[in-house]
Every structure is written in structure tokens, then in C-alpha cells.
DRENLUM-223768 format. One record per atom (N, C-alpha, C): residue in one letter; x, y, z negated. Coordinates in steps of 0.1 Angstrom, whole numbers, plus 2048, in hexadecimal, padded with zeros to 3 digits. Layout:
// residues N
aXYZ;...
END
This chain:
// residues 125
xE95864596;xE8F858592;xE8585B587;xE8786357A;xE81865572;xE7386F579;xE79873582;xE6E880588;xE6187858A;xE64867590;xE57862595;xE4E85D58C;xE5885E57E;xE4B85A576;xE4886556A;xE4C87156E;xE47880568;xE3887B56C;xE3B87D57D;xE31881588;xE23879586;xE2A86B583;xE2086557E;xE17865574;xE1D867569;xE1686955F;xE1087855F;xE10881569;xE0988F568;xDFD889574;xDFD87E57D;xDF0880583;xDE787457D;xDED86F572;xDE586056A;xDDF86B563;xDE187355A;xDE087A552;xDD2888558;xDDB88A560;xDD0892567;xDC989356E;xDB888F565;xDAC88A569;xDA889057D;xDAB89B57F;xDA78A158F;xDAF896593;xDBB88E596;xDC188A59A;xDC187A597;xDB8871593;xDBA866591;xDC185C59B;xDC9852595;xDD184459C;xDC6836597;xDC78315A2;xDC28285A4;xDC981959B;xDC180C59D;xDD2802594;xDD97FE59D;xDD58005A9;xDDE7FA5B6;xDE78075B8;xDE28145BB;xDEA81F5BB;xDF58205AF;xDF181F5A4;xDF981D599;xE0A81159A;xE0180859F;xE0D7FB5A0;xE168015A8;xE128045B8;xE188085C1;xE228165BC;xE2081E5B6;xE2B82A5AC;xE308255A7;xE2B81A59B;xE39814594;xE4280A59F;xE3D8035A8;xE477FE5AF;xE4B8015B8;xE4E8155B7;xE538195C0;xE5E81D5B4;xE5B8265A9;xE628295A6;xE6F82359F;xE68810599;xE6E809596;xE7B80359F;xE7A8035AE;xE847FE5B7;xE8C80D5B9;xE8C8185AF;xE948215AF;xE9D8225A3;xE9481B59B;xE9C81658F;xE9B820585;xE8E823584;xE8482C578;xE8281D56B;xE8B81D562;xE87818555;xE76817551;xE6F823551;xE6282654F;xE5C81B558;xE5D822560;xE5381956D;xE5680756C;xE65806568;xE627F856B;xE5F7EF561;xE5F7F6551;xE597F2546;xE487F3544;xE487FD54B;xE3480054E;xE317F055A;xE387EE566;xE337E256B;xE357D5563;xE437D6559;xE417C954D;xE337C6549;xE2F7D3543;xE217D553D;xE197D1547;xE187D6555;xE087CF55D;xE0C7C255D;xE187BC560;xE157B2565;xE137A3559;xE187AB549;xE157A253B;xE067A253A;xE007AE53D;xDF17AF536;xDED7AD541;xDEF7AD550;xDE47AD558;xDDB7B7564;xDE57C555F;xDE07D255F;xDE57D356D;xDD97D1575;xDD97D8582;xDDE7CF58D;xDE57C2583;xDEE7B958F;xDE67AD586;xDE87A358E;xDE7795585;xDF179457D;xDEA78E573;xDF578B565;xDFF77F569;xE0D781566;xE1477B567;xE2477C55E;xE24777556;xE3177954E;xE3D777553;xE3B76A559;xE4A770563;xE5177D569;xE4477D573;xE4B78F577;xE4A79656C;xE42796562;xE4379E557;xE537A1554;xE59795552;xE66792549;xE6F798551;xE6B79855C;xE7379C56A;xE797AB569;xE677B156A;xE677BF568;xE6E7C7555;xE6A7C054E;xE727C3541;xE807C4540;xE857B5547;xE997B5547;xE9B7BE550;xE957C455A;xE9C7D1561;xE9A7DA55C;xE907DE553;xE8C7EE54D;xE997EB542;xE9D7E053A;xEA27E252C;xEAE7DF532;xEB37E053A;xEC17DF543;xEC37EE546;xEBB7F2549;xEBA80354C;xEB680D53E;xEB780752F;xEB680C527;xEAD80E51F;xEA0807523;xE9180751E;xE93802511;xE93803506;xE957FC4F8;xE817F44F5;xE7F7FD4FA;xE6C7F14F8;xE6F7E6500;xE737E7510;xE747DB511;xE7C7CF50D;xE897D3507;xE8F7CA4FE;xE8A7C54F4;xE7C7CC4E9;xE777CA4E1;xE707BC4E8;xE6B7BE4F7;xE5F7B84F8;xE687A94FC;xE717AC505;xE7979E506;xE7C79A4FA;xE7D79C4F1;xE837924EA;xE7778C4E0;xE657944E2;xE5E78C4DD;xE5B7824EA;xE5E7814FC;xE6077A4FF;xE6576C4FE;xE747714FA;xE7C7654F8;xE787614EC;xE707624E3;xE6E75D4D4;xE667544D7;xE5A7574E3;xE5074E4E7;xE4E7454F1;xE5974D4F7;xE59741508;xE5074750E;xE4C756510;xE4175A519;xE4875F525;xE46759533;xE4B759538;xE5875653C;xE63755533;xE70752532;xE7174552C;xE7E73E52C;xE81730522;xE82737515;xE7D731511;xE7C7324FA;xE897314F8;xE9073D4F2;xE9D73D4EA;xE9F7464E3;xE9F7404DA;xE9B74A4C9;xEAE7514CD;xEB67514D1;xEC47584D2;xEC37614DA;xEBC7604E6;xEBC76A4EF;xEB07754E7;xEA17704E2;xE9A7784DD;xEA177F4D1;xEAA77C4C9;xEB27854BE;xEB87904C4;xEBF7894CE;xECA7954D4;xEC27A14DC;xEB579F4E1;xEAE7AA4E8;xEA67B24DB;xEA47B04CF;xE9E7B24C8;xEAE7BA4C3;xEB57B64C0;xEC27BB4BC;xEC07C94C3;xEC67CB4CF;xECD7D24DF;xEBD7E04D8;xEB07D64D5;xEAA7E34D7;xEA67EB4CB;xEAC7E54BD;xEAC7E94AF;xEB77F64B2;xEC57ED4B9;xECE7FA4B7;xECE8034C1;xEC38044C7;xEBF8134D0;xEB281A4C7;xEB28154BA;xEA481A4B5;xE988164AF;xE988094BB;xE8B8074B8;xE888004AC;xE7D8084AA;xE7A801498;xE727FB493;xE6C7F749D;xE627E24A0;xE6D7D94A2;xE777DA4A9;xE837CF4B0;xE887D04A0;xE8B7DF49C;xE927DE48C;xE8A7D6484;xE7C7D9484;xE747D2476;xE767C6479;xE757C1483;xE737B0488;xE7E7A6480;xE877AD486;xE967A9480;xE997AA472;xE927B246A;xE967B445C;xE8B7A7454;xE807A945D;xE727A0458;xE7B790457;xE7C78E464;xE8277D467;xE8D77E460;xE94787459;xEA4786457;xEAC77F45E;xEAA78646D;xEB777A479;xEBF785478;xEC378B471;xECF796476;xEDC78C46D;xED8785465;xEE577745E;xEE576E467;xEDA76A46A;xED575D474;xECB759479;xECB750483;xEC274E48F;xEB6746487;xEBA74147C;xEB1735478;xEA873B46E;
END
């Protein structure tokens, strides 16, 4: 699984070899229904900004809860500024803490700053 998105990122990268954004989509959602974290947090990304697919936050949110289910800690970061805003998802400042939480304690240290900034690590309010 991880092989398909080595692979990927060596023919994005290398110019003799360019991907197209439809070729592109089509690798992450190959690799993503293999259950490559990378790949399915990269289609979070096309499908929030727009990149290559129509923008749409739902599938966005879609594509995020399976990458950060598979251990992605950015996409946890990014769900839980989902849930803070209701992009895509229903607005719930509980669920946006706890993804921000899940991806502080794998590291991440935006999910950490966020959490220390708002001081929800006492409380939600």
C-alpha cells in the first residue's frame, strides 16, 4: 500500500514523467481503496480545495475520516477544524476537540498549538 504512493510521488516529482489531475485522482483512488493513509488524505485535499475533482467537503470529510482512521494525524488536525466550522460535517465543537486531541497526541503540533491557544484541553467552552 505504501509502495503506491512512493510510486507516486517519484513520477509527480519526476518532471520526464508527469501526471495529469485526472491521472493523479485516479492513483489516489486506487491507492486509497487499498487503504494507503497518504493517498486518502491527498484526495481529502482535492476534494476541500478543488484540486483536480470538484470541490466538495463532504467527500472531503469522507476522505479525511478514512485517512485519520488509518493513522493520518494531519487529517485529524483537519477534521477537527472541520468540526469547529461545520465544513462539510454538522458543527460540534466536542467532536472538533477530540480530533484535534487524537492528533496532538500523535504529534501534531498545530492540533497541539490550537488546543493550548483556545485552552479546551479544561474545557469545551
Amino acid at each position: 500500500m505504501n509502495i503506491l504512493f512512493k510510486l507516486r510521488v517519484k513520477f509527480y516529482l519526476d518532471k520526464s514523467l508527469p501526471l495529469n489531475a485526472a491521472e493523479l485522482v485516479e492513483y489516489h483512488l486506487r491507492a486509497a481503496q487499498w487503504g494507503c493513509a497518504d493517498s486518502q488524505y491527498a484526495l481529502g485535499n482535492m476534494y476541500y480545495s478543488g484540486g483536480g475533482v470538484h470541490q466538495d467537503n463532504v467527500e472531503a470529510a469522507k476522505w479525511y475520516h478514512r485517512a485519520a482512521w488509518n493513522g493520518c494525524a494531519n487529517a485529524k488536525c483537519v477534521l477537527g477544524g472541520m468540526y469547529l466550522y461545520g465544513f462539510g460535517v454538522s458543527k460540534d465543537i466536542n467532536k472538533a476537540i477530540n480530533w484535534y486531541r487524537m492528533a496532538a497526541e500523535q504529534g501534531h503540533f498545530g492540533a497541539h498549538e490550537l488546543l493550548k491557544e483556545k485552552d479546551w484541553q479544561k474545557s469545551p467552552d
